[in-house]
C-alpha positions, 0 to 999 in steps of 0.5 A: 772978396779980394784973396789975401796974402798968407802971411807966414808971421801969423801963427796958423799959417805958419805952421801950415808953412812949416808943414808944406816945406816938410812935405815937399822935402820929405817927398824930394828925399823918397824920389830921390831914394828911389832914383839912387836905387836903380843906380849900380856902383860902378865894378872896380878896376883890377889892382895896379901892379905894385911895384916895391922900391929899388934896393941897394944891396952890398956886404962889408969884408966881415960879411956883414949884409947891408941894404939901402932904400931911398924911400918916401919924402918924409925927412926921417930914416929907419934903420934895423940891424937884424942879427939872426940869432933868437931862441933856435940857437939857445942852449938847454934850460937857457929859454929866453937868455936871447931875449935877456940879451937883447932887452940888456944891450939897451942898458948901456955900453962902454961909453954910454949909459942908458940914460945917454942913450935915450936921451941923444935918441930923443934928441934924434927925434927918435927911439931905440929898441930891442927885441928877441925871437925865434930865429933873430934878434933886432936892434933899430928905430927910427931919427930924422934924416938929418941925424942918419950918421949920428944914429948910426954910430949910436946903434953901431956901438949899442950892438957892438959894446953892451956893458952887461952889468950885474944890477941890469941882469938882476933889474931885468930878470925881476921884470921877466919873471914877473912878465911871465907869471903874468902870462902864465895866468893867461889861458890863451898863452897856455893854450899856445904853449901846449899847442908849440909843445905838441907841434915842435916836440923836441925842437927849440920852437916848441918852447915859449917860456922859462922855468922859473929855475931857469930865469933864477939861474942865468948868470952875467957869464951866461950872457956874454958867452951867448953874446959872444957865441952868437953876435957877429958881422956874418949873422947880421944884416943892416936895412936902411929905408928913408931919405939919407945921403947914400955916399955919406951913410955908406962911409959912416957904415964902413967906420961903424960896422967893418972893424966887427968880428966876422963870427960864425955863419947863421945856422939852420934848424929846421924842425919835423912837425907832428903831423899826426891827429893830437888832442890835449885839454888844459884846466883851468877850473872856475873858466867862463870860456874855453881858449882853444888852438886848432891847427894842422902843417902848413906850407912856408913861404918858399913853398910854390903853394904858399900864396894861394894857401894864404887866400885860402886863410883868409876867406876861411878864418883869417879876415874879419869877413871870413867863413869861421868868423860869420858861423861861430861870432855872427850866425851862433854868438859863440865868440866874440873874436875868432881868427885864423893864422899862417904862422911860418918860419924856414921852410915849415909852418902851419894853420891854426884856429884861435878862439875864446869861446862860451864855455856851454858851446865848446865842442859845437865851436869845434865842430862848427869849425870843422864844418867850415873847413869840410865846406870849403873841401867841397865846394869852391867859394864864389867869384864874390867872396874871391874876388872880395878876399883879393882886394882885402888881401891885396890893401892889406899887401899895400898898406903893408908897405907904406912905412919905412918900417913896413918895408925893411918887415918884407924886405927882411921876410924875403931875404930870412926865406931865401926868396926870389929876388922878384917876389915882392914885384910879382905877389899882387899879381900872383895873389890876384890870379889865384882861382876859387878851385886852387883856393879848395884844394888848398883846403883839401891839400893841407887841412887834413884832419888826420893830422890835426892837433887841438888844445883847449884851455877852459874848465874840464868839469863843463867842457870835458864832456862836449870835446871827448869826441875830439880826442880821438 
């Protein structure tokens, strides 16, 4: 009997058809799975020197700083004047009359209205903005290159000529009070605002928001006279980061900014912290989590330590991947996103540990993160934990400088704390040779808990019992 040819467009065999291909592309996965398996990632090569671009940097006769960086091949340019003065310079009871004086130099000048002003930015191709912190206010943005000169002279007279009208102050006091009764409605911002309070007592840092009195009694004389006090060449300095013709931008930086006065000199202000063990609970009846500070002194980026006490936050709370995070969020549930910070200004700063967590497990967060902090006390991390908070830290560091805007950030970061000239060079080398045993005596060094301050913001009558061993 002669065999026969399967013939595929018959119904049985070619389903038996179908099955074989399955079967033999099933089996070619699982050798090739088993295959893959024996096969070990090549190790990564240690982070290329990074190496930050070159800077022009000159002062007017008025004492105005100016820093030019050809950056980048995109046709757009960034400029930034940072003029610094913020909340360190306000007088008593004028909480946030540096930010009211930033949000108002938008508003218009003497030649311009705010509507002129948005509308020849948009032109530009771009937008202006303002903004007030503690120690400097900033006026910037960011045009197409080919309109460098005519942002320049836009920004020049922003800075230079505000208009200060009675209905802007009055448009904008309306904003900000309704700003702050917002976040006064935030457990996590009062849980900042005492934790400030306790840490800076006394000290303009201390305070984040006004009073209501206060906003409702700033007068349009008010501002001026913080204007007039505080703006001026010898406080401000100008960052220009992008593509722009040097010569023609210098001249142009010259005709706007040389005719200002020179004004008096930025001051320094540097506040004593609380170093001593501090406890404070905030209600806030009906709760469902508790928003919690926890913090102690740390070093300020001029400090010899700084670089290393940075690795230390990030492998214990400050990366997504950290200890704190793996306890409370993924091993327990207690929070959803807990994190630490390095925040600094002139030469002080701090450590904390922020967190919303289950109101049930808000003394076991605590404790769980004093654990972490103990844990890293005693026992050096792993060269596999180091060496992955070095590469995450050192792509963080890159990506931070891949913006023009990123840039005048660490540029401006470097000059605010009286840096050396080449500690943007040498950072990636510097954070890459940081050991596992430096990184535990950071730990041992500053997180003492003698001098540890914790505030939570959550329903006293669920979480007072669960803390009271913290108050002491």
């Amino acid at each position: 009997m002669k065999n026969k040819k399967m013939n595929i467009y018959d119904k049985g065999s070619l389903k038996m058809y179908l099955r074989l291909i399955v079967l033999g592309t099933v089996l070619l996965t699982l050798a090739f799975n088993a295959f893959a398996q024996k096969e070990t990632p090549p190790a990564g090569g240690p982070p290329k020197p990074f190496v930050f671009p070159a800077q022009e940097t000159y002062t007017l006769k008025n004492g105005m700083k100016v820093t030019l960086v050809r950056y980048g091949s995109v046709p757009k340019v960034a400029m930034q004047a940072i003029i610094r003065t913020g909340s360190l310079n306000e007088k008593a009871g004028q909480r946030w009359i540096s930010d009211m004086t930033a949000t108002m130099l938008k508003e218009g000048t003497a030649t311009r209205s705010a509507s002129d002003i948005a509308r020849q930015m948009a032109d530009m191709g771009g937008t202006i903005f303002t903004a007030a912190a503690t120690d400097k206010t900033t006026v910037g943005g960011e045009v197409l290159a080919e309109f460098d000169t005519k942002f320049l002279d836009l920004m020049a007279d922003v800075v230079l000529n505000p208009k200060f009208s009675a209905e802007d102050l009055e448009n904008n006091r309306t904003n900000k009070e309704r700003e702050i009764a917002v976040a006064r409605t935030q457990p996590g911002t009062l849980a900042l605002e005492k934790f400030r309070e306790m840490i800076f007592a006394g000290h303009p840092y201390s305070s984040i928001y006004p009073t209501s009195d206060d906003m409702k009694g700033y007068t349009l004389d008010n501002l001026k006279a913080y204007y007039n006090d505080n703006y001026g060449a010898a406080r401000t300095h100008l960052y220009v980061v992008g593509q722009f013709d040097s010569a023609k931008l210098k001249k142009e930086i010259e005709k706007a900014f040389g005719g200002w006065k020179k004004g008096v000199d930025p001051i320094r202000n540097v506040p004593v912290v609380n170093a001593k063990r501090g406890f404070a609970m905030v209600d806030f009846p009906g709760a469902t989590q508790s928003n919690m500070y926890l913090g102690m002194p740390g070093p300020s980026p001029s400090d010899p330590d700084f670089i290393k006490f940075v690795v230390m936050d990030s492998l214990l709370g400050g990366s997504f991947g950290s200890r704190i995070t793996s306890n409370i969020r993924e091993n327990k549930g207690y929070t959803y996103s807990p994190f630490s910070q390095v925040w600094n200004r002139y030469k002080t700063g701090y450590w904390m540990e922020i967190a919303a967590v289950t109101k049930e497990h808000t003394g076991n967060s605590i404790k769980e993160i004093l654990f972490e902090i103990d844990r890293l006390q005693k026992e050096p991390p792993t060269e596999a934990e180091m060496q992955g908070i070095k590469n995450y830290l050192t792509g963080i560091y890159v990506l931070q400088n891949v913006s023009r805007g990123g840039v005048i950030n660490q540029l401006e970061n470097m000059n605010y704390n009286e840096l050396d000239k080449n500690y943007l060079d040498t950072y990636v080398q510097k954070l890459n040779a940081v050991t596992a045993k430096e990184v535990s005596d950071m730990a041992v060094k500053y997180l003492n808990k003698d001098k540890m301050t914790i505030v939570v913001v959550g329903d006293k009558s669920v979480v007072a019992e669960q803390v009271k061993a913290y108050e002491k």
